[in-house]
CHARMM-style PDB file with segment names, atoms N, HN, CA, C and O in Angstrom:
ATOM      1  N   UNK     1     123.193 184.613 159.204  1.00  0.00      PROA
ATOM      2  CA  UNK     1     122.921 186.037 159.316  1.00  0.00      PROA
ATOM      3  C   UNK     1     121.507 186.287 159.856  1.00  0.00      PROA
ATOM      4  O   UNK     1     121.191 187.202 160.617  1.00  0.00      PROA
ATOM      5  N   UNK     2     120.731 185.375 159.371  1.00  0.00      PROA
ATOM      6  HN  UNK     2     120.988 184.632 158.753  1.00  0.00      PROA
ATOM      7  CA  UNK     2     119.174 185.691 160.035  1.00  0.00      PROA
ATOM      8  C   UNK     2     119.121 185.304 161.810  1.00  0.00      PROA
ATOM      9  O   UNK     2     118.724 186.057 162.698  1.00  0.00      PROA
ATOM     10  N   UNK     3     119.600 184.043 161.946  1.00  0.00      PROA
ATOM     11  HN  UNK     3     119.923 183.431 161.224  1.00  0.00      PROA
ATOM     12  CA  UNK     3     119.872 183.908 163.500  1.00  0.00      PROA
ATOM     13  C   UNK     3     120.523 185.672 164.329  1.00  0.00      PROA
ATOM     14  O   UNK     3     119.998 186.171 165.324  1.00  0.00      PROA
ATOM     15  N   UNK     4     121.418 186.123 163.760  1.00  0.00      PROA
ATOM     16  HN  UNK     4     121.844 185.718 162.951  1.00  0.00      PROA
ATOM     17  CA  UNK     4     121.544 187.435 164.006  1.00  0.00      PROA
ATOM     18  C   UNK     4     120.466 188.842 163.918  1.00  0.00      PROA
ATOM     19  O   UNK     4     120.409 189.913 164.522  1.00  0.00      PROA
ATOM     20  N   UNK     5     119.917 188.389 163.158  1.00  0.00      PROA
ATOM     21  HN  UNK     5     119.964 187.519 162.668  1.00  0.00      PROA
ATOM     22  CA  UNK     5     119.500 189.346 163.003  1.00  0.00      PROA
ATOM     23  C   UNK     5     118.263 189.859 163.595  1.00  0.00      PROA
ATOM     24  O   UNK     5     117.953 191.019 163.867  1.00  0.00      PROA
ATOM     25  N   UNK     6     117.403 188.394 163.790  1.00  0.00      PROA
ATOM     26  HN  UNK     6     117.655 187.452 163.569  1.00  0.00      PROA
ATOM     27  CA  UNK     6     116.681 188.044 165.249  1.00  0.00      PROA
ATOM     28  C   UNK     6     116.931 188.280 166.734  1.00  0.00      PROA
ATOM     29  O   UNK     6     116.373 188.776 167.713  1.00  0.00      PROA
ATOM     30  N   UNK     7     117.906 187.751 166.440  1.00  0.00      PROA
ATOM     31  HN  UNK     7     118.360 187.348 165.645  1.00  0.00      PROA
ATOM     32  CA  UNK     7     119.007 188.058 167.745  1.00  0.00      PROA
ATOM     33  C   UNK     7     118.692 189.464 168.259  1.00  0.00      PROA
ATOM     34  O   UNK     7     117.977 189.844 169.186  1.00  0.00      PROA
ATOM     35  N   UNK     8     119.571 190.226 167.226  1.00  0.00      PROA
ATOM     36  HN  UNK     8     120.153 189.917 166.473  1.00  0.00      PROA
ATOM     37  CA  UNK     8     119.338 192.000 167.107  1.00  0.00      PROA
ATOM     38  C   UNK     8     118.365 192.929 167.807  1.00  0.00      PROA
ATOM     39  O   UNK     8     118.547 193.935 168.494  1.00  0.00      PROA
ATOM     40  N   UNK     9     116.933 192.078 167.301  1.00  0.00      PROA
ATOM     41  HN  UNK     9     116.785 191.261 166.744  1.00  0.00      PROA
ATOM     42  CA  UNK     9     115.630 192.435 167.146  1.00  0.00      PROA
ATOM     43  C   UNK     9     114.979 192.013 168.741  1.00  0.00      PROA
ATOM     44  O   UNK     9     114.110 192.649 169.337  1.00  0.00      PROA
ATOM     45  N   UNK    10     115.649 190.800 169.204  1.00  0.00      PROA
ATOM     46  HN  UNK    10     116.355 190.283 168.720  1.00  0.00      PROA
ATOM     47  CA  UNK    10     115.392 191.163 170.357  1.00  0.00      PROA
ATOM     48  C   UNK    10     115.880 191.329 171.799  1.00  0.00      PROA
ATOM     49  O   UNK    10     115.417 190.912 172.861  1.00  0.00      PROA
ATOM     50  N   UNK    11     117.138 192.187 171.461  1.00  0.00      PROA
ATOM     51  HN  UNK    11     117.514 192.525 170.598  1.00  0.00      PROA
ATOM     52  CA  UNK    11     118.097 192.825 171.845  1.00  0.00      PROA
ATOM     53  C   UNK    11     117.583 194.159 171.997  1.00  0.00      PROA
ATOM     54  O   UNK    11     118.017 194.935 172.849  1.00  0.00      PROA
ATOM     55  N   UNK    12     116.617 194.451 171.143  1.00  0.00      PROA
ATOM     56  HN  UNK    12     116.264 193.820 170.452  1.00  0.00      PROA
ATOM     57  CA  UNK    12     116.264 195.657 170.563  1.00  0.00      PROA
ATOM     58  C   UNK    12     115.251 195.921 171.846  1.00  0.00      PROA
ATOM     59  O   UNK    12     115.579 196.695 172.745  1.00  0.00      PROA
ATOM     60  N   UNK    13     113.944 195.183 171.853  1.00  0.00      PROA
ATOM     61  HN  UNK    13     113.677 194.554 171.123  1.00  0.00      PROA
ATOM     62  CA  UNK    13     113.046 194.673 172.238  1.00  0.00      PROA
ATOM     63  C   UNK    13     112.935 195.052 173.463  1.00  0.00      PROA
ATOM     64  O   UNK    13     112.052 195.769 173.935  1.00  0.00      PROA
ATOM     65  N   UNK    14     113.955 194.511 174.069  1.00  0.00      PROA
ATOM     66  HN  UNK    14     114.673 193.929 173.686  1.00  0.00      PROA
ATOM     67  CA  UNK    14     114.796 194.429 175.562  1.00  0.00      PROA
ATOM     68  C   UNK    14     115.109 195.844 176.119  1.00  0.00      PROA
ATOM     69  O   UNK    14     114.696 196.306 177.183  1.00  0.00      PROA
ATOM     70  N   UNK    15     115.916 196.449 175.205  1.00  0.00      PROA
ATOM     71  HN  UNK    15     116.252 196.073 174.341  1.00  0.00      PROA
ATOM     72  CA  UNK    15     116.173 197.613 175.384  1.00  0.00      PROA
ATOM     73  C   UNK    15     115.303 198.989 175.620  1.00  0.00      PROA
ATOM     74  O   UNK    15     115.420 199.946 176.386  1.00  0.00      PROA
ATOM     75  N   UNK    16     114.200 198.550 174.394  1.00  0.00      PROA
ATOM     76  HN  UNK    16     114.105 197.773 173.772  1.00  0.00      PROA
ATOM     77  CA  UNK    16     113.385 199.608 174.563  1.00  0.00      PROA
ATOM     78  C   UNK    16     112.363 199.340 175.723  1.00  0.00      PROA
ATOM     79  O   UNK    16     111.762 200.278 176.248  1.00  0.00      PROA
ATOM     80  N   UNK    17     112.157 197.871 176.158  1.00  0.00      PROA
ATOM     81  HN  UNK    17     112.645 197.109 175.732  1.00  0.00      PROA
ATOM     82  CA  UNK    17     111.126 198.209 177.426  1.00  0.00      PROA
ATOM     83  C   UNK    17     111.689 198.649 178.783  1.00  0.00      PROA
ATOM     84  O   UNK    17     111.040 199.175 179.687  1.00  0.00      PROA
ATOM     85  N   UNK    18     113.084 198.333 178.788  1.00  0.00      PROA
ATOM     86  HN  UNK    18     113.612 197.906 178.053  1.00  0.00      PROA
ATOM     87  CA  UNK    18     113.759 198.613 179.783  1.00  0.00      PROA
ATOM     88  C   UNK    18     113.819 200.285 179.828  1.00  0.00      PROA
ATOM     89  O   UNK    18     113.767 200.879 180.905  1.00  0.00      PROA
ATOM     90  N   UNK    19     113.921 200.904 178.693  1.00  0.00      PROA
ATOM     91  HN  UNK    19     113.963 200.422 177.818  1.00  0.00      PROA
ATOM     92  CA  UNK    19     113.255 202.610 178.215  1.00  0.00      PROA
ATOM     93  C   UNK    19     112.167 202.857 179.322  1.00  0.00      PROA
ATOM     94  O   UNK    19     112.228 203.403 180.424  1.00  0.00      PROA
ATOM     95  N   UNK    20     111.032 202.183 178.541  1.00  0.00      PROA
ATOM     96  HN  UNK    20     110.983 201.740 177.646  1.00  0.00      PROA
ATOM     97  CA  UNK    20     109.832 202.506 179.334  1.00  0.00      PROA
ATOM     98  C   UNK    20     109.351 202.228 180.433  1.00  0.00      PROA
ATOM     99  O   UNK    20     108.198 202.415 180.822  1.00  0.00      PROA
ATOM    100  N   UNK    21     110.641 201.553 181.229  1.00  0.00      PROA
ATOM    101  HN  UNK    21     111.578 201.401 180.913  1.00  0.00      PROA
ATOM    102  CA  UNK    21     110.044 201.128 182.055  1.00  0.00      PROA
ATOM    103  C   UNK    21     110.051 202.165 183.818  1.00  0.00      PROA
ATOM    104  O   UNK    21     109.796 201.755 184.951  1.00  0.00      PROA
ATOM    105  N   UNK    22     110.389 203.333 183.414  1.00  0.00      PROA
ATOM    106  HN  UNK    22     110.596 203.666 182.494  1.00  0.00      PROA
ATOM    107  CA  UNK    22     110.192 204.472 183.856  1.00  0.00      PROA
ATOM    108  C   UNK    22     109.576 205.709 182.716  1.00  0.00      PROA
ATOM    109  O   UNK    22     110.197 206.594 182.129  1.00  0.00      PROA
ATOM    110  N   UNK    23     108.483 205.446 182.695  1.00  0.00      PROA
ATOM    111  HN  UNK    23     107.978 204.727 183.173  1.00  0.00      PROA
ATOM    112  CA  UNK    23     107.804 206.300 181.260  1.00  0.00      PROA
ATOM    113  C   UNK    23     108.266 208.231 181.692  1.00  0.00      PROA
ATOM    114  O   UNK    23     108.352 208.937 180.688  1.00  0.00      PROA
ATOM    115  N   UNK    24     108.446 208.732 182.647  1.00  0.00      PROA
ATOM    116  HN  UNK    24     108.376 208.159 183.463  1.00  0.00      PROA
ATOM    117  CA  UNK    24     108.518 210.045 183.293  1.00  0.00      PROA
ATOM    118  C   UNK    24     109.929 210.092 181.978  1.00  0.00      PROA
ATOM    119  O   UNK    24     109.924 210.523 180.825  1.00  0.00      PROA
ATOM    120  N   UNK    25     111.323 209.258 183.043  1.00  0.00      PROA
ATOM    121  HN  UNK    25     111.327 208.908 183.980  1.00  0.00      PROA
ATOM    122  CA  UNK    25     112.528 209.711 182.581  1.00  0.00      PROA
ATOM    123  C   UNK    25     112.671 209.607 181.435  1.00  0.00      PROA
ATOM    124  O   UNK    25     113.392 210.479 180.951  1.00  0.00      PROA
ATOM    125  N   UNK    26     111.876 208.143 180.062  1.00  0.00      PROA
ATOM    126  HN  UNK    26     111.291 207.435 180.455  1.00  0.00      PROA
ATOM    127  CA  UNK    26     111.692 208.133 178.849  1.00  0.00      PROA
ATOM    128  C   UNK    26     110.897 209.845 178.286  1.00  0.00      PROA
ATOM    129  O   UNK    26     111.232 210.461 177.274  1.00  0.00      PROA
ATOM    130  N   UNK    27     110.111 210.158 179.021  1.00  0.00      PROA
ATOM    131  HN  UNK    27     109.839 209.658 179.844  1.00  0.00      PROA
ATOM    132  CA  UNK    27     109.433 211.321 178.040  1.00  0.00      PROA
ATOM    133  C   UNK    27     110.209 212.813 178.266  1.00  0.00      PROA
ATOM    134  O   UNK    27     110.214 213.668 177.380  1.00  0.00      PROA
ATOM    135  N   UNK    28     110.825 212.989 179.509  1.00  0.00      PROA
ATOM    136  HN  UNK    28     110.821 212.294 180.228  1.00  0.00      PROA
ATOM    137  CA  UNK    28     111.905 213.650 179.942  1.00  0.00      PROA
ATOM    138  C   UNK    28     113.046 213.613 179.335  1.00  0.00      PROA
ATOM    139  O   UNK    28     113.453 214.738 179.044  1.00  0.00      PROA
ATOM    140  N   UNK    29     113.896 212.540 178.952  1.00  0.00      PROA
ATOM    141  HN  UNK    29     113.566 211.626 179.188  1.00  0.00      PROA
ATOM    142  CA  UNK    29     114.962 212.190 177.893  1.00  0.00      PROA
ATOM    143  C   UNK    29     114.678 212.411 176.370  1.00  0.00      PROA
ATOM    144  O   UNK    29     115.592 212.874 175.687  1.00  0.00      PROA
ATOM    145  N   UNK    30     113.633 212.151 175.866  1.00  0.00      PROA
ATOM    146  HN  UNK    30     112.891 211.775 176.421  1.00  0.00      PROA
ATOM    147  CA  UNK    30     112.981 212.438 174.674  1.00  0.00      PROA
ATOM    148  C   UNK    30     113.079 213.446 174.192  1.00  0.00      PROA
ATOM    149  O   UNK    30     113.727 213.601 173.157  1.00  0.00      PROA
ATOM    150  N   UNK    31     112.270 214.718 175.005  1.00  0.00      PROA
ATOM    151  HN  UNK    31     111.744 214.592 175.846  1.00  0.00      PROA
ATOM    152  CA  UNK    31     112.327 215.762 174.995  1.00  0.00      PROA
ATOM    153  C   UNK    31     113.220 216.872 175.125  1.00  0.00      PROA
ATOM    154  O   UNK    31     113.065 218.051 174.808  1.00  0.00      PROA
ATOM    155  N   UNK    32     114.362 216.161 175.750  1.00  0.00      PROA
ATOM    156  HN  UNK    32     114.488 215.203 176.007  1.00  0.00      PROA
ATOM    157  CA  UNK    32     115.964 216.941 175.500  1.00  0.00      PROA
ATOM    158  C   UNK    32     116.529 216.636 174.768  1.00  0.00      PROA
ATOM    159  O   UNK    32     117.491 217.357 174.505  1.00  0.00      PROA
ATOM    160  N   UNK    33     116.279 215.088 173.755  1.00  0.00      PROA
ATOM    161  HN  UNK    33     115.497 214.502 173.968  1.00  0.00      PROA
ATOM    162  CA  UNK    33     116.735 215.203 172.955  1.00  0.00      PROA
ATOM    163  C   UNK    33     116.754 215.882 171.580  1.00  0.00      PROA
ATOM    164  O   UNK    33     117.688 216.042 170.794  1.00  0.00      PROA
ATOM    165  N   UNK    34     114.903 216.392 171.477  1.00  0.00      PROA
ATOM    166  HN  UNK    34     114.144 216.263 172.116  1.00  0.00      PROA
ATOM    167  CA  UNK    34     114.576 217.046 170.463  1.00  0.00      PROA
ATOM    168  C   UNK    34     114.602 218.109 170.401  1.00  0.00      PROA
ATOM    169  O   UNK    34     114.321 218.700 169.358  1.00  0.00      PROA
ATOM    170  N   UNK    35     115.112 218.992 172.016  1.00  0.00      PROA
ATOM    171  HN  UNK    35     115.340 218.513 172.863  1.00  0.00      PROA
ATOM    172  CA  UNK    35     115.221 220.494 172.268  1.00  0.00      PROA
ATOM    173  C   UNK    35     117.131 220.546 171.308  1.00  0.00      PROA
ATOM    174  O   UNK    35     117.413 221.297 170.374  1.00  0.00      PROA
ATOM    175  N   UNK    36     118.080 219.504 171.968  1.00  0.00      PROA
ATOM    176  HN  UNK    36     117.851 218.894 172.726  1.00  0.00      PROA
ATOM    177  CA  UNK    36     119.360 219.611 171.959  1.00  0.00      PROA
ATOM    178  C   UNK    36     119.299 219.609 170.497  1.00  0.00      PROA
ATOM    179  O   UNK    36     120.090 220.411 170.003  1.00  0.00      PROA
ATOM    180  N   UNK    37     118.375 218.739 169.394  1.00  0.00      PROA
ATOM    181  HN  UNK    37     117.732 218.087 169.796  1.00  0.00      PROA
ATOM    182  CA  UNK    37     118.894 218.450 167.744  1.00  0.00      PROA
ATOM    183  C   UNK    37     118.138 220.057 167.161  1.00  0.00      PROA
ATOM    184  O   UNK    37     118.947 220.606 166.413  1.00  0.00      PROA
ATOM    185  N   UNK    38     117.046 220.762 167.296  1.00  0.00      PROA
ATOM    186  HN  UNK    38     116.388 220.317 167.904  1.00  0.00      PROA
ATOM    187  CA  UNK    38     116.282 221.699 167.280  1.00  0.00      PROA
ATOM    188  C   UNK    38     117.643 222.929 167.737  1.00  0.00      PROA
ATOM    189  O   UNK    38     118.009 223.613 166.781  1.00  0.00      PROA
ATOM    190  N   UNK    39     118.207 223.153 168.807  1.00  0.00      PROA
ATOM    191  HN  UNK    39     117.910 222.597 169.583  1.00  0.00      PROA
ATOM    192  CA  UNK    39     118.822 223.864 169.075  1.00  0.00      PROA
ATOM    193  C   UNK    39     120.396 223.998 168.408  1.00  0.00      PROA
ATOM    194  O   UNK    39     120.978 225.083 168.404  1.00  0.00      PROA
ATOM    195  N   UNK    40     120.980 222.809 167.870  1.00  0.00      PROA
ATOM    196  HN  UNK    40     120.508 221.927 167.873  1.00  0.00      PROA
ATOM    197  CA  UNK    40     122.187 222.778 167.171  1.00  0.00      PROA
ATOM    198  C   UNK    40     121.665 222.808 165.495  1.00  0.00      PROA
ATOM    199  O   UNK    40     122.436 222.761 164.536  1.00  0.00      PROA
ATOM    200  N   UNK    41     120.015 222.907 165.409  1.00  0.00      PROA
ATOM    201  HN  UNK    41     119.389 222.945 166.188  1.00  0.00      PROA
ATOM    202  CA  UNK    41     120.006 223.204 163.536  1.00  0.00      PROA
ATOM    203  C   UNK    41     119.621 224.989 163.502  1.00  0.00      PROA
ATOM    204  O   UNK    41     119.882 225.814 162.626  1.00  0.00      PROA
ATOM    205  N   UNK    42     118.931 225.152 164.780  1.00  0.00      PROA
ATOM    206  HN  UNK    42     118.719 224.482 165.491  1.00  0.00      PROA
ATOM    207  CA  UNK    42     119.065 226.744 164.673  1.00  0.00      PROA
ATOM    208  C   UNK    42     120.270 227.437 165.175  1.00  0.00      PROA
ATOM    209  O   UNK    42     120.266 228.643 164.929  1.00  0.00      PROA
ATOM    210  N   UNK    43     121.302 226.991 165.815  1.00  0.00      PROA
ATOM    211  HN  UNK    43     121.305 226.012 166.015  1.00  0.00      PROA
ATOM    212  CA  UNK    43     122.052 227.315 165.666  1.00  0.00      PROA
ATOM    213  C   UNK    43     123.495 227.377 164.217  1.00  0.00      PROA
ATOM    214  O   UNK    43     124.508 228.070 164.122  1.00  0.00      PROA
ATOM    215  N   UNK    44     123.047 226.565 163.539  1.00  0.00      PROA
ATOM    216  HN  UNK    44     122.224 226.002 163.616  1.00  0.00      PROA
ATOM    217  CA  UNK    44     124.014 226.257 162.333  1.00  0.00      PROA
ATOM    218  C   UNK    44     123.100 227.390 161.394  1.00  0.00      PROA
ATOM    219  O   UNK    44     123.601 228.087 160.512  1.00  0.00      PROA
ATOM    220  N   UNK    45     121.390 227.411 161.860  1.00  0.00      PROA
ATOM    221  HN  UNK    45     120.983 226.844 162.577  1.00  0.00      PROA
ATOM    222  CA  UNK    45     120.885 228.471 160.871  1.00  0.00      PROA
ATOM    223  C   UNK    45     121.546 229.652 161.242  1.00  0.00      PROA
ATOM    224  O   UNK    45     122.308 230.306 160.530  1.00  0.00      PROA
ATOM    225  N   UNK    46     121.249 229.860 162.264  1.00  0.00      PROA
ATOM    226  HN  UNK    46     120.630 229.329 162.843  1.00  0.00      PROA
ATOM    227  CA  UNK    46     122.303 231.638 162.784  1.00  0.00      PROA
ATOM    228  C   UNK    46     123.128 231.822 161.921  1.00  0.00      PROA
ATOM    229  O   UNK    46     123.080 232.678 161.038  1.00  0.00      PROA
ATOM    230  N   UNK    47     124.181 230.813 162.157  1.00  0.00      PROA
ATOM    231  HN  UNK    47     124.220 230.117 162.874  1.00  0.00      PROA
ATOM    232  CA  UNK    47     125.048 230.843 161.152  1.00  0.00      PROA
ATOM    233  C   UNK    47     125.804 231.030 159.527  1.00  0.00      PROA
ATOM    234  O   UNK    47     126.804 231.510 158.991  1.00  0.00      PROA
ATOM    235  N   UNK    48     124.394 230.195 159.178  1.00  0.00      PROA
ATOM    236  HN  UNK    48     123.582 229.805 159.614  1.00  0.00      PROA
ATOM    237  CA  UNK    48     124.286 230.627 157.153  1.00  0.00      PROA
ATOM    238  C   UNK    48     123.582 231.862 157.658  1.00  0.00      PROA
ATOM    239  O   UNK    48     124.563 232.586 157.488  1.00  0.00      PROA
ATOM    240  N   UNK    49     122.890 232.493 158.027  1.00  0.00      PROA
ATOM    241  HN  UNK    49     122.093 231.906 158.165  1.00  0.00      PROA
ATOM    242  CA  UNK    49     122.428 233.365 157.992  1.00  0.00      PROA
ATOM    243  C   UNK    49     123.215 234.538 157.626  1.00  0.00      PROA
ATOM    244  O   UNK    49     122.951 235.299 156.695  1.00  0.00      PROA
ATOM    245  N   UNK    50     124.031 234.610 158.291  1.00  0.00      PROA
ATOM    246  HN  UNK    50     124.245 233.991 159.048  1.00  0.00      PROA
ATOM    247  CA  UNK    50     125.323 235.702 158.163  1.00  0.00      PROA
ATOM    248  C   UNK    50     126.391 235.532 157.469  1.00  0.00      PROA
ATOM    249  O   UNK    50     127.070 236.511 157.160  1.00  0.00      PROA
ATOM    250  N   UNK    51     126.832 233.936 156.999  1.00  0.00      PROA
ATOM    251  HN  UNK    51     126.281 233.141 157.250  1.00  0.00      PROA
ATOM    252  CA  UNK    51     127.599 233.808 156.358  1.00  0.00      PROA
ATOM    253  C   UNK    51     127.206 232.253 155.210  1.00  0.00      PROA
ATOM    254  O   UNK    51     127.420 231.044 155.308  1.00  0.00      PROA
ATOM    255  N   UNK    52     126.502 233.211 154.113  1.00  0.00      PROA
ATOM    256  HN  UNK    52     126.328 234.193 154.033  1.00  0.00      PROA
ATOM    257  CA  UNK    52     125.838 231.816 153.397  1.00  0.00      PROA
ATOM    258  C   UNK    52     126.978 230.909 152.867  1.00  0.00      PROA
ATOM    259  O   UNK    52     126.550 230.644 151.743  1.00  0.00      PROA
ATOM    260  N   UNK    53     128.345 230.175 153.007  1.00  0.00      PROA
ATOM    261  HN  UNK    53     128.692 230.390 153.920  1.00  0.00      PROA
ATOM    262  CA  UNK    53     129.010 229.950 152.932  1.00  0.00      PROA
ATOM    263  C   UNK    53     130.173 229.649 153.880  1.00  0.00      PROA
ATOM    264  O   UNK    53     130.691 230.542 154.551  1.00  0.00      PROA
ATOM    265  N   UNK    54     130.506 228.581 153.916  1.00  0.00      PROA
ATOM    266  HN  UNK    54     130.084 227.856 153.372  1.00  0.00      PROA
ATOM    267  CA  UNK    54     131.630 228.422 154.777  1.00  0.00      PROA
ATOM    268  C   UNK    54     132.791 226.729 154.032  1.00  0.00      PROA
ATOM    269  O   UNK    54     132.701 225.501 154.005  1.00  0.00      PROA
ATOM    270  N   UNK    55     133.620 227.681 153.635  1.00  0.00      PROA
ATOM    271  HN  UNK    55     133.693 228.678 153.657  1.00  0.00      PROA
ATOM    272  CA  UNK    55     134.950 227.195 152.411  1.00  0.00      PROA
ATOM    273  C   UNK    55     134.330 226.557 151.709  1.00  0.00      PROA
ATOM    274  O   UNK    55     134.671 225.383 151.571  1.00  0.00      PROA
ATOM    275  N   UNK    56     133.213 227.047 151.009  1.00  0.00      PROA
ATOM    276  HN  UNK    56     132.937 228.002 151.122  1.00  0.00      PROA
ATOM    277  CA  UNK    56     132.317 225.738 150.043  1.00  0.00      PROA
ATOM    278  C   UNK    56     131.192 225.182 150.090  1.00  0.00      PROA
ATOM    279  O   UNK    56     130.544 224.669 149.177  1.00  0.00      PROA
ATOM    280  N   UNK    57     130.817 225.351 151.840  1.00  0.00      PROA
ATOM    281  HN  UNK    57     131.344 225.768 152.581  1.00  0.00      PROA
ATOM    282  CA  UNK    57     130.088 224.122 151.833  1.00  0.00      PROA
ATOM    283  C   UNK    57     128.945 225.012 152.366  1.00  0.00      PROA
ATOM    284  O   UNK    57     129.106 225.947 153.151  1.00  0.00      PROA
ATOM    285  N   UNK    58     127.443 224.492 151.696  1.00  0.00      PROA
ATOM    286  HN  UNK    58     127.312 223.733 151.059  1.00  0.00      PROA
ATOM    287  CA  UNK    58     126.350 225.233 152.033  1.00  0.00      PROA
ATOM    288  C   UNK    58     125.722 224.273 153.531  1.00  0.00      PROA
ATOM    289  O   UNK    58     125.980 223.234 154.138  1.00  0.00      PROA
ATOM    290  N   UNK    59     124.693 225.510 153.587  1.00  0.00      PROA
ATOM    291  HN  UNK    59     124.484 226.354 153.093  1.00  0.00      PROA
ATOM    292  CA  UNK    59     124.055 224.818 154.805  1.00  0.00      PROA
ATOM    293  C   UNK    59     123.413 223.406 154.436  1.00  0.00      PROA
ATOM    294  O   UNK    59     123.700 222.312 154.922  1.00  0.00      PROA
ATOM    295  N   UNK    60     122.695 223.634 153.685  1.00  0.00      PROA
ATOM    296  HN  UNK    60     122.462 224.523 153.290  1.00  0.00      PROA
ATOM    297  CA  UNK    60     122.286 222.008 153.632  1.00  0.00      PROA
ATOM    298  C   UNK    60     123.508 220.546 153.893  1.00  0.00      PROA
ATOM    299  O   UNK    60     123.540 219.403 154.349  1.00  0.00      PROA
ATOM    300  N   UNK    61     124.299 221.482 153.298  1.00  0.00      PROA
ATOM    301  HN  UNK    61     124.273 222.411 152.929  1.00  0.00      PROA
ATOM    302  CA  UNK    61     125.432 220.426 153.199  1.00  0.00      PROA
ATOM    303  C   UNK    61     126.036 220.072 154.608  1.00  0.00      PROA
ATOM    304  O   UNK    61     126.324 218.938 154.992  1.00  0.00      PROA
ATOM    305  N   UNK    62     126.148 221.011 155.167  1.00  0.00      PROA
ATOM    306  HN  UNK    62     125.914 221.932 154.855  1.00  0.00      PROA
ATOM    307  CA  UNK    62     126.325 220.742 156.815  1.00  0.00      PROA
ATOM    308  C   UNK    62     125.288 219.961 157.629  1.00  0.00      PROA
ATOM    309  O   UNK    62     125.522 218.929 158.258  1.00  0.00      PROA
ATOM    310  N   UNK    63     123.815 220.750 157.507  1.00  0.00      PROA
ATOM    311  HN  UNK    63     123.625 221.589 156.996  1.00  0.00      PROA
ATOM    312  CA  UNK    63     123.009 220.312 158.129  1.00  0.00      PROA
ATOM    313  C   UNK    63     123.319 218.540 157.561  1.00  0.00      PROA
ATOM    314  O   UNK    63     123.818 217.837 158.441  1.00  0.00      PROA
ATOM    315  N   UNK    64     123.108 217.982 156.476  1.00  0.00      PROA
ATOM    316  HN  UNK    64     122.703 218.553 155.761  1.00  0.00      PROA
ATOM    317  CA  UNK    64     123.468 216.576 156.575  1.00  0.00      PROA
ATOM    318  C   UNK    64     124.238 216.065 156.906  1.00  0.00      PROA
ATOM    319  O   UNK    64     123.971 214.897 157.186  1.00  0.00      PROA
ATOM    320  N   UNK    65     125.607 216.485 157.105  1.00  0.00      PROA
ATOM    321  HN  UNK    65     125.824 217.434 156.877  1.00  0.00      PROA
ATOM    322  CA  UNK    65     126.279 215.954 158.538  1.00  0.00      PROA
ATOM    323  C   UNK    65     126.386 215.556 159.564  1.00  0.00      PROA
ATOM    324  O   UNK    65     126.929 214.583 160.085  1.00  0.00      PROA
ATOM    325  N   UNK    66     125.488 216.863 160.053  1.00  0.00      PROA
ATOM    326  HN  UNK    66     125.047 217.654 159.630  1.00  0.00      PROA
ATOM    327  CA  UNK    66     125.033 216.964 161.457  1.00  0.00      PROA
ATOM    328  C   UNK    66     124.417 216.468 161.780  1.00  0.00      PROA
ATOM    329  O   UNK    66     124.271 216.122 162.952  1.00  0.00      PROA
ATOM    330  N   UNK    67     123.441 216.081 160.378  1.00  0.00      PROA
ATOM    331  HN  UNK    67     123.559 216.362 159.426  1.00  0.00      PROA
ATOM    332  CA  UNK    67     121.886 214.972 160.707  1.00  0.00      PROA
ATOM    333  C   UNK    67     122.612 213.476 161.092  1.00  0.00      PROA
ATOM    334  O   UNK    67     122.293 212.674 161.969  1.00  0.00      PROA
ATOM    335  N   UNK    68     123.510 213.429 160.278  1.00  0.00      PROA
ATOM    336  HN  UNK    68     123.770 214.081 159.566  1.00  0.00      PROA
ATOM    337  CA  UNK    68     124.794 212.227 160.154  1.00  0.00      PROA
ATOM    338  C   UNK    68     125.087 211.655 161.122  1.00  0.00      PROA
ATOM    339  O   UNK    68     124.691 210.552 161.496  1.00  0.00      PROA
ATOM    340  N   UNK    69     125.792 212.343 161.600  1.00  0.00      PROA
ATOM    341  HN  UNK    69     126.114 213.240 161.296  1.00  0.00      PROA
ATOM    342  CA  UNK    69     126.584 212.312 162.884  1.00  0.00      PROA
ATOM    343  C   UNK    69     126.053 212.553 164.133  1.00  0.00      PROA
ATOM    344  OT1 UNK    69     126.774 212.506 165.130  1.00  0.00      PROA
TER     345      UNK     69
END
């Protein structure tokens, strides 16, 4: 399992310099990703907002889903 798990790590390694190795499209990609997660938790806020409830389940309870998934 440790041979793996090394393995993993620099698999990992690999991956992320191959990231940076256009730093523009890395900080460009970044940044849509934190607009897109920012924009689907204010949008779920809209949502409790008007309806603090939905069949049970509170916002928090969603939002960890969403964080989830």
């Amino acid at each position: 399992m440790r041979r793996y798990s090394k393995l993993y790590k620099q698999f990992l390694k690999q991956y992320v310099k191959s990231l940076l190795e256009y730093r523009a499209d890395f900080i460009f990609g970044l940044v849509g990703f934190v607009l897109v997660q920012f924009s689907g938790v204010v949008f779920l806020r809209l949502i409790f907002a008007s309806i603090p409830s939905l069949s049970g389940w509170s916002f928090h309870e969603v939002l960890f889903i969403y964080g989830f998934a």
